[in-house]
C-alpha positions in Angstrom: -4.5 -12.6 -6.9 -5.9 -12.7 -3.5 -5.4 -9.8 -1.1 -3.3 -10.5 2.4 -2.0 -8.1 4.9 0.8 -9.7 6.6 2.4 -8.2 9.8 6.2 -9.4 10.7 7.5 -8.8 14.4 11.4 -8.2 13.9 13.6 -10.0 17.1 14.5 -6.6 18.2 10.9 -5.8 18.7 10.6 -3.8 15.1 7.1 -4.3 13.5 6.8 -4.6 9.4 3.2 -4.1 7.7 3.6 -5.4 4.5 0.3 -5.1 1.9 0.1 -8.1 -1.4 -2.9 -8.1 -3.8 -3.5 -4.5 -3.5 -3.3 -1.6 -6.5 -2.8 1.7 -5.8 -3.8 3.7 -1.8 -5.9 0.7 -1.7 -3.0 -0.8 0.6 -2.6 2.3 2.5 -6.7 1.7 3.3 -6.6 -1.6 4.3 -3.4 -1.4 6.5 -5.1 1.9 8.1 -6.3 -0.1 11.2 -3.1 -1.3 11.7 -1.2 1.6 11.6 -3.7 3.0 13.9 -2.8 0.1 16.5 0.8 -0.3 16.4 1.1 4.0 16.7 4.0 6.1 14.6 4.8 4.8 11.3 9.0 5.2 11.1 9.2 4.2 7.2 7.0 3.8 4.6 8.3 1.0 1.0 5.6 1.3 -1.6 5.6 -1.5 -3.8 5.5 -2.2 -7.6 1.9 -2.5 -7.4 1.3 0.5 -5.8 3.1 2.8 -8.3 1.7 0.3 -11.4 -1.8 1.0 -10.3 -1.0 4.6 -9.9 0.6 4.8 -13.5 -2.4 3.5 -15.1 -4.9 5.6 -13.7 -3.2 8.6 -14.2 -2.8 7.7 -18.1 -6.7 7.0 -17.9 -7.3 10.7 -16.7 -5.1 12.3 -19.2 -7.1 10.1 -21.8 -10.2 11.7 -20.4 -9.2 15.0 -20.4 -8.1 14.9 -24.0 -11.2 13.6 -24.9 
């Protein structure tokens, strides 16, 4: 799956960041610069993907550790 950032300008003037592709904080990296541009964030929607990819490598780590 390929990776976009896309970046939707309501009518009223609202801005929406909205991260596909990505697993895990890697979203929250790549939209960093953006975020950094366009100033406060009001709201923050994490995805499927983000918790997914956060699921699995928590069950990774508590594989290790009971190794």
């Amino acid at each position: 799956m390929s990776q976009t950032i896309d970046v939707v300008v309501g009518p009223n003037g609202s801005i929406r960041v909205e991260t596909r592709g990505f697993s895990g904080s890697d979203c929250r990296a790549a939209s960093q610069f953006l975020e950094a541009a366009l100033g406060q964030r009001a709201t923050e929607e994490l995805t499927a993907e983000y918790h997914q990819a956060a699921t699995a490598s928590q069950a990774v780590r508590q594989q290790q550790s009971s190794v």
